[in-house]
Each structure stands twice: as C-alpha cells, then as structure tokens.
C-alpha positions as CSV (number, residue, x, y, z in Angstrom):
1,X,-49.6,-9.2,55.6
2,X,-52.6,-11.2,57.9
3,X,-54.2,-8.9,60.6
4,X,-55.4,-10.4,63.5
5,X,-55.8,-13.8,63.3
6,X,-56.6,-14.2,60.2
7,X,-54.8,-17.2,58.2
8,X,-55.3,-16.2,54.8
9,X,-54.9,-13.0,52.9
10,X,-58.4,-12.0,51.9
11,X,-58.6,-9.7,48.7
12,X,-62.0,-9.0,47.7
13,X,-63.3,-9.8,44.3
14,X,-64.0,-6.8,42.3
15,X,-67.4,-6.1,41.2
16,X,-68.3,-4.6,37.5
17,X,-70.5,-1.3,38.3
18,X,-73.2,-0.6,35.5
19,X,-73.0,3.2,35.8
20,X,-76.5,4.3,35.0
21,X,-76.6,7.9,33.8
22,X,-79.3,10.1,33.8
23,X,-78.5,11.8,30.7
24,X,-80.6,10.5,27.8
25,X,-79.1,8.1,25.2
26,X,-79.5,7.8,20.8
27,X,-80.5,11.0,19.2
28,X,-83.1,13.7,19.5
29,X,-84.8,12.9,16.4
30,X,-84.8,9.3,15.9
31,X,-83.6,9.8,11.5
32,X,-81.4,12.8,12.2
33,X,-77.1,12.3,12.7
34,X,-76.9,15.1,14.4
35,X,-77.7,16.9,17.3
36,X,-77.1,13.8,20.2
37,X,-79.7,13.4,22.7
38,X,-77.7,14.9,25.5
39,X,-77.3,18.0,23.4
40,X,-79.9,19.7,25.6
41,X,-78.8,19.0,28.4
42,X,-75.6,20.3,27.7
43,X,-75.9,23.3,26.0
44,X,-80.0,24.5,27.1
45,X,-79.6,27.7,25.6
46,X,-78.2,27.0,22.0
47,X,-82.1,27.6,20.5
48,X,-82.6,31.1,22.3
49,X,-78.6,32.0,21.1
50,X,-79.6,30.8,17.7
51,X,-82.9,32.4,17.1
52,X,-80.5,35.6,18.5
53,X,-78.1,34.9,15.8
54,X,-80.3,35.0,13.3
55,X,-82.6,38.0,14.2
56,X,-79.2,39.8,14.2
57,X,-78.0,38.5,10.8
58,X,-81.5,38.7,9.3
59,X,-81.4,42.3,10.0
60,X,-77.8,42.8,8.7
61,X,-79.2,41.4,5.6
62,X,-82.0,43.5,4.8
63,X,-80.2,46.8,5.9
64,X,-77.6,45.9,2.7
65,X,-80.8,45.3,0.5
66,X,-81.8,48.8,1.0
C-alpha cells in the first residue's frame, strides 16, 4: 500500500528503548537479602506501622506478665 508517490513501502526500523527508571536498583543494605531498594519507595510507611505494631504487642505483653 504506497501513498503518494512513493515507490517503495517504507517500514521504519524499530529502535530498542533503554527505559531508565527512577526507582533505585540492588538492595538497601548492600549484605542484607531482604528488604529491595525500592521497598521505600513503595511502601514509605512500613517503619511508622511497624514501630505501631510493636508498641501495641509490647504492651499486650506486659499486661499478661502482670
């Protein structure tokens, strides 16, 4: 299917994108599996839930000592 008067049909050549991503790449701390660099990023606020968590369950745990 030519358009115009164009003898040939043109495809273009497809070009490989790098897709650059702003999230950070490896791991948080450089010896640790686990958590992924793009953990905060993700989830930012898994450390004030967690501290939560365990202010809760700290207390839960002393009220049975008594």
């Amino acid at each position: 299917m030519s358009k115009g008067f164009a003898t040939k049909d043109f495809k273009p050549q497809k070009s490989k994108k790098k897709v650059i991503s702003n999230e950070p790449q490896g791991r948080l701390i450089s010896w640790s599996p686990w958590p992924p660099a793009s953990f905060q990023t993700k989830y930012p606020a898994f450390p004030f839930v967690l501290t939560i968590l365990i202010i809760v369950i700290g207390q839960w745990y002393i009220s049975l000592l008594k």
